[in-house]
C-alpha beads as a LAMMPS data file, in Angstrom:
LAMMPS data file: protein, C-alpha beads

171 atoms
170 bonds

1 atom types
1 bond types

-500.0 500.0 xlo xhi
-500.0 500.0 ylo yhi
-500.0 500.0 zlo zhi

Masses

1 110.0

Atoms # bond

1 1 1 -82.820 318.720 -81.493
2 1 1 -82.983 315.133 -80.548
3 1 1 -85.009 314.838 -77.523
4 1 1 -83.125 311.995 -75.755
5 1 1 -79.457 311.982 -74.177
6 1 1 -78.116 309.158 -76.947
7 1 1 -76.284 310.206 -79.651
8 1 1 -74.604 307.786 -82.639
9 1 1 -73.516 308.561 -85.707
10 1 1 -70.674 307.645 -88.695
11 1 1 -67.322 309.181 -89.371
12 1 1 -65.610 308.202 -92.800
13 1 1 -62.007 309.206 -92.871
14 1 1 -59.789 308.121 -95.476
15 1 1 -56.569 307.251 -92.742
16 1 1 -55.642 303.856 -92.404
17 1 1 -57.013 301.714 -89.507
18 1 1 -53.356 301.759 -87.345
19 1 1 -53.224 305.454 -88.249
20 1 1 -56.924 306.192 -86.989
21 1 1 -56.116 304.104 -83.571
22 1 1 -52.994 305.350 -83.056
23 1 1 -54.244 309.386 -83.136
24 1 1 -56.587 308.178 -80.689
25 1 1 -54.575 306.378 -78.202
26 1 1 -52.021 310.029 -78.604
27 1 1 -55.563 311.682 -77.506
28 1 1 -56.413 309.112 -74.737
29 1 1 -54.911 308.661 -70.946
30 1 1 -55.743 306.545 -68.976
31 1 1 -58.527 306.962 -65.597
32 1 1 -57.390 308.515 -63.068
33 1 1 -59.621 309.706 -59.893
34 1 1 -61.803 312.273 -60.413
35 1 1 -60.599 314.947 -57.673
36 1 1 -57.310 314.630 -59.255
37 1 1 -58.023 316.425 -62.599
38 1 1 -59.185 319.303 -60.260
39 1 1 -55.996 320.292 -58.999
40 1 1 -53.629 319.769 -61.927
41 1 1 -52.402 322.715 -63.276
42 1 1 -52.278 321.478 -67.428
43 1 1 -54.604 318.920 -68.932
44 1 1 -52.085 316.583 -71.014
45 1 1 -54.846 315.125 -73.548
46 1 1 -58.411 315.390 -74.198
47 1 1 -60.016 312.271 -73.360
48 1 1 -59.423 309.208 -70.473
49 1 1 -60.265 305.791 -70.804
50 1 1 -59.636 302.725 -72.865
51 1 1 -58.490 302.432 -76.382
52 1 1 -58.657 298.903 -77.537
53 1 1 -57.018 297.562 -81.252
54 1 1 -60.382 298.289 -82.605
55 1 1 -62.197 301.088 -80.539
56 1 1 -62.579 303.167 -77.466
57 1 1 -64.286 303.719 -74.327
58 1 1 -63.671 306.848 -73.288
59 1 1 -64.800 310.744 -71.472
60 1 1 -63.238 314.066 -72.153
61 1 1 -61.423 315.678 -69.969
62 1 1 -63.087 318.652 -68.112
63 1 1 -62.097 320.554 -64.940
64 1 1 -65.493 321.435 -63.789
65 1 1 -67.913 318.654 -62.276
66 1 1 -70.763 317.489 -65.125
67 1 1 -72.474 314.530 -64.196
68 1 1 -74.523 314.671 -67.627
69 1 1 -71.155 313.823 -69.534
70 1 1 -71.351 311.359 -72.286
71 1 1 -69.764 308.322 -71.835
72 1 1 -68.001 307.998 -75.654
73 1 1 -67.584 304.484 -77.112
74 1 1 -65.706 304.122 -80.329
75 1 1 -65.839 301.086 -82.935
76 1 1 -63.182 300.984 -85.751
77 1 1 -63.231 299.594 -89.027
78 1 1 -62.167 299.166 -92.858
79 1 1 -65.223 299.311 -95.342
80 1 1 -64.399 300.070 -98.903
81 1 1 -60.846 301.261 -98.380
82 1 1 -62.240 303.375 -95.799
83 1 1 -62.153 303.660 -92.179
84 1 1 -65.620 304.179 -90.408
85 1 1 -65.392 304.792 -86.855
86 1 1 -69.073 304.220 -85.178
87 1 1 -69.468 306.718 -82.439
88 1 1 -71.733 306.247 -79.532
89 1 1 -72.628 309.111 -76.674
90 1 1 -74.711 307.856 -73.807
91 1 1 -75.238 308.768 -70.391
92 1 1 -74.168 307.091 -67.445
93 1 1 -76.740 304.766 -65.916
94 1 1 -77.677 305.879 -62.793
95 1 1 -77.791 309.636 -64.192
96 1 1 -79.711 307.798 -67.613
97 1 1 -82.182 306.642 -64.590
98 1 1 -82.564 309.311 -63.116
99 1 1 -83.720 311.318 -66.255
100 1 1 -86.426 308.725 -67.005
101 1 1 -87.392 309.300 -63.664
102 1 1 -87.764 312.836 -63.863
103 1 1 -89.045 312.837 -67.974
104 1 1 -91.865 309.983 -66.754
105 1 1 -92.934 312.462 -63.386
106 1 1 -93.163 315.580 -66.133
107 1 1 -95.296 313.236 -68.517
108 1 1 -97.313 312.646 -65.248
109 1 1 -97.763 316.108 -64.374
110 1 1 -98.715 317.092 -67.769
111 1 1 -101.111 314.772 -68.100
112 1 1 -102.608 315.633 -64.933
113 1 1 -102.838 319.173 -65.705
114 1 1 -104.291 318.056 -69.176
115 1 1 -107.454 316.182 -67.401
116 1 1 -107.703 319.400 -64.854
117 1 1 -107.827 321.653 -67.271
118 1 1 -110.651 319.596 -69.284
119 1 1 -112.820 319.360 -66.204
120 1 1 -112.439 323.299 -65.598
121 1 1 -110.331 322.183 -62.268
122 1 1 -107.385 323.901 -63.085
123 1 1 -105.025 324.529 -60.654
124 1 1 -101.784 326.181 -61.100
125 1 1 -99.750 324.187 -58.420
126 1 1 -99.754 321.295 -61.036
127 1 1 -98.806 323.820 -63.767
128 1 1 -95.506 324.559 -61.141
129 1 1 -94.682 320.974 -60.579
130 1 1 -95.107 320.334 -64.499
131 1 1 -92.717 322.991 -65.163
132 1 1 -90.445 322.193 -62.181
133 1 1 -89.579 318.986 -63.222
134 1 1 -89.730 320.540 -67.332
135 1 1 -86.747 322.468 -66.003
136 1 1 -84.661 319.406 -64.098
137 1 1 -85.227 317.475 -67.310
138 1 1 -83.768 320.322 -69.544
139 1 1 -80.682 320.758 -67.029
140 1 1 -80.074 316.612 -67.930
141 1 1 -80.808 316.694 -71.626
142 1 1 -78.354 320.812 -72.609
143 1 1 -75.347 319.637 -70.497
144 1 1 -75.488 316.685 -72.457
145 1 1 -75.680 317.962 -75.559
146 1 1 -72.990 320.491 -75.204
147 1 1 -70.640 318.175 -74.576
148 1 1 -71.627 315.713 -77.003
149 1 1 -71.306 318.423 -79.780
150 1 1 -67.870 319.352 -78.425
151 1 1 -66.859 316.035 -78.627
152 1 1 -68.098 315.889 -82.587
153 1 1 -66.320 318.521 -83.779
154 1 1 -63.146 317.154 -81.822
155 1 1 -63.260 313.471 -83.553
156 1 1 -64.177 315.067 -87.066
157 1 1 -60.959 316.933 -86.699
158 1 1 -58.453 314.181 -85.238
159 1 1 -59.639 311.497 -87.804
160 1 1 -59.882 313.699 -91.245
161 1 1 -63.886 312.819 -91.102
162 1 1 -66.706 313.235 -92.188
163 1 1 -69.884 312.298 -90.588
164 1 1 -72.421 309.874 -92.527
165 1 1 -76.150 308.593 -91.116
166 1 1 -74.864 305.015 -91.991
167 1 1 -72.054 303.337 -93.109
168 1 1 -73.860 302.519 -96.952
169 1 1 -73.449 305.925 -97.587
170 1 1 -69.485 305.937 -97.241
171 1 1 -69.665 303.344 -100.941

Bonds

1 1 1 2
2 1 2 3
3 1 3 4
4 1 4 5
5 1 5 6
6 1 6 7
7 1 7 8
8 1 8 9
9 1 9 10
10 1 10 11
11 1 11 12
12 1 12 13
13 1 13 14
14 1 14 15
15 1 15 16
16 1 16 17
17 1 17 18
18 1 18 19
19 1 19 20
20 1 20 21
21 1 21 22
22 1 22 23
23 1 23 24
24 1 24 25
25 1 25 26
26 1 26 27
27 1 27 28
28 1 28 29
29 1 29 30
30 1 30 31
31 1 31 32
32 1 32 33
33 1 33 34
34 1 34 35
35 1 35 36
36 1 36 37
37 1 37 38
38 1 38 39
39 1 39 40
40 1 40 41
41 1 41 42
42 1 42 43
43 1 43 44
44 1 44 45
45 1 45 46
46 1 46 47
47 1 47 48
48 1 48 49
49 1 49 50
50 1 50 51
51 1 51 52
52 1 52 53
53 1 53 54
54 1 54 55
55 1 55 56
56 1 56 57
57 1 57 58
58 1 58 59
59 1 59 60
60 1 60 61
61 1 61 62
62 1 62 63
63 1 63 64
64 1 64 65
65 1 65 66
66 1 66 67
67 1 67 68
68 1 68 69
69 1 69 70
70 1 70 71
71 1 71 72
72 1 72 73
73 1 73 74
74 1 74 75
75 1 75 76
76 1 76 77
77 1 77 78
78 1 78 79
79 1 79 80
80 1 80 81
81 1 81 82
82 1 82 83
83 1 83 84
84 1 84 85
85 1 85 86
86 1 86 87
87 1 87 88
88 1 88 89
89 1 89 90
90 1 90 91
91 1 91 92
92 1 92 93
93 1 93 94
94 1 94 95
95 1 95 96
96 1 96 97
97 1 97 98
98 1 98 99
99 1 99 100
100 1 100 101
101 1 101 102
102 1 102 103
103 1 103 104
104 1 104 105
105 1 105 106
106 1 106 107
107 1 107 108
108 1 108 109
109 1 109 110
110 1 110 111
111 1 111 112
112 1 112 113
113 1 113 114
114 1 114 115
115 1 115 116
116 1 116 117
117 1 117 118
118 1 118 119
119 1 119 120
120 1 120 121
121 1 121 122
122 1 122 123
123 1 123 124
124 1 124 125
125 1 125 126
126 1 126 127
127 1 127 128
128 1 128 129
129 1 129 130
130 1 130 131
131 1 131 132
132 1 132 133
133 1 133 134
134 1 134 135
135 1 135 136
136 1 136 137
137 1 137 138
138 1 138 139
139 1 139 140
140 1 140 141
141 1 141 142
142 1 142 143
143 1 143 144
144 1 144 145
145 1 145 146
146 1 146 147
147 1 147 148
148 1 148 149
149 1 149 150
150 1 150 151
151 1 151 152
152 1 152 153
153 1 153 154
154 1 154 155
155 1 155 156
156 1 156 157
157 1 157 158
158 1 158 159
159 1 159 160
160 1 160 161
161 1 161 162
162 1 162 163
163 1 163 164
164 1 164 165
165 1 165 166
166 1 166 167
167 1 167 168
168 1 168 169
169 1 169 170
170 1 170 171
C-alpha cells in the first residue's frame, strides 16, 4: 500500500484513439453543482468533467459527500499501434494540504514521543496526540484509496486495458 494519496499508472488497450475518447466522453458529463447530484433520483454516467481530443479531467460521480476524492486526469495516445492512456489520481489541493499538515504534526508527535521515551520521560498524552492525528491521517489516505481503486477497475473495463508500470513495456 502506497503511503501517499497520488496514484499514476499505464493502461494499454488495443482500441483506436477516436474509439478510446469517444467511450470516455459517453462516460463523462459535464460539472454541475455539487448539492445537485444529491437530490437526483438516477445518476446518468459515471464521471463529470472535461474530456479534451486527447485526455480528461475528470471525478466520479458519488451521492455521498467525500472530500478525499481523486481528482482523475487522463492523457491519450498512439504508441506502437497501441493506445496508452496515462492515468493520474491526486487529491485536491487544499485537502492535499491539509494531509501534509496533519502527516508532518504525526511525524512531530512521534518524534517527540521517540526522545521521551529515550530519556525515561514518557508520557502517554503524547502517545494520544501521536495516535490522534495517526487516525485523521488514515481517514485522508483509505477514502482515497477506495475510490481510486474503484476508479481502476472502471477504466480497465471501458478501454479493453491493461495496466503497465510504463509505457516501454506496452512494445
Amino acid at each position: 500500500m502506497k503511503l501517499f494519496p497520488y496514484e499514476s499508472y499505464y493502461l494499454i488497450s488495443q482500441l483506436g484513439l477516436e474509439d478510446a475518447i469517444r467511450i470516455i466522453q459517453n462516460e463523462v458529463e459535464s460539472k454541475k453543482p455539487v448539492m445537485s447530484r444529491y437530490f437526483s433520483k438516477e445518476i446518468e454516467r459515471s464521471y463529470e468533467g472535461i474530456v479534451f481530443e486527447d485526455g480528461f479531467r475528470i471525478n466520479r460521480i458519488i451521492k455521498y459527500y467525500n472530500s478525499f476524492q481523486p481528482e482523475i486526469i487522463g492523457k491519450l495516445f498512439r504508441e506502437s499501434g497501441k493506445t496508452v492512456v496515462h492515468i493520474t489520481m491526486k487529491m485536491d489541493i487544499l485537502v492535499t494540504i491539509f494531509t501534509i499538515i496533519i502527516g508532518a504534526l504525526l511525524i512531530t508527535s512521534l518524534i517527540a514521543v521517540s526522545l521521551m521515551a529515550l530519556n525515561g520521560r514518557f508520557n502517554s498524552v503524547i502517545l494520544g496526540v501521536a495516535g490522534f492525528f495517526l487516525l485523521l491521517y488514515l481517514f485522508s489516505l483509505l477514502p482515497f484509496k477506495s475510490e481510486s481503486a474503484e476508479s481502476k477497475r472502471f477504466f480497465a473495463k471501458v478501454f479493453k486495458a491493461e495496466e503497465f508500470s510504463n509505457t516501454k513495456t506496452a512494445q
